[in-house]
Steps between C-alpha positions, in 0.01 A plus 500: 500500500339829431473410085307167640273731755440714197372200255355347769270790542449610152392066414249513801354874323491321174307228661233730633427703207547151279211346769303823462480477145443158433190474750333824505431540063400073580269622748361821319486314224303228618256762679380632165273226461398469851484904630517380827761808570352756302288539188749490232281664206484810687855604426471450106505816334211638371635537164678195478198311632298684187754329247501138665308281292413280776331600840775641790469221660618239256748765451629482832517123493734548204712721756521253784565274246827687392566606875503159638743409196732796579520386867613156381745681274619685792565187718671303174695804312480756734747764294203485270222459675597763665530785233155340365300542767714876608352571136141360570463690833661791309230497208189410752607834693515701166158371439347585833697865468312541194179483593605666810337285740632289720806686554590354821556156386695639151730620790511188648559356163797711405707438769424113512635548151773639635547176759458305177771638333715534766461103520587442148807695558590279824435215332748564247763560768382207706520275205849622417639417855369121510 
């Protein structure tokens, strides 16, 4: 009884961070091309902005584009999609760390990277069990 409590509870934790991941990179990812919850260009680093050889903006279309893939990945192969997108959030923090602005959210980053990969590891566990 206490080994089905125990799965029981770690499949409905799974579920949440598996939910988590699959809709919020799908919604971030479709905001980049509306900015109705922020302005995205404004986190691009300077210097990375100065080597893009397209404006920030299609840039960050590009990046919704990829995020809104990754949150499908999550939802499909979430082992995967799950150390992908733990490595995007991962290399997006780095980037805001750089330029040293925005540390805040390259917080909030890291330890949703964290979540991510926590996930992945779950999932592996999870899938095991079924």
């Amino acid at each position: 009884m206490e080994s089905t409590i125990k799965r029981h509870t770690l499949t409905q934790t799974f579920n949440l961070l598996r939910y988590t991941f699959t809709i919020v990179p799908i919604v971030a990812g479709a905001d980049k091309f509306t900015n109705l919850l922020t302005n995205w260009d404004q986190y691009v680093n300077p210097s990375i902005e100065n080597l893009l050889p397209f404006s920030t903006s299609v840039f960050m279309m590009i990046v919704g584009v990829i995020e809104i893939a990754a949150g499908i990945l999550v939802f499909r192969k979430t082992e995967i999609g799950g150390y992908i997108v733990a490595s995007w959030l991962t290399l997006i923090a780095l980037s805001l760390l750089i330029g040293f602005k925005y540390v805040d959210v390259a917080v909030r980053d890291i330890v949703m990277a964290i979540a991510a990969f926590s996930m992945a590891k779950i999932a592996k566990i999870v899938k095991n069990k079924n």
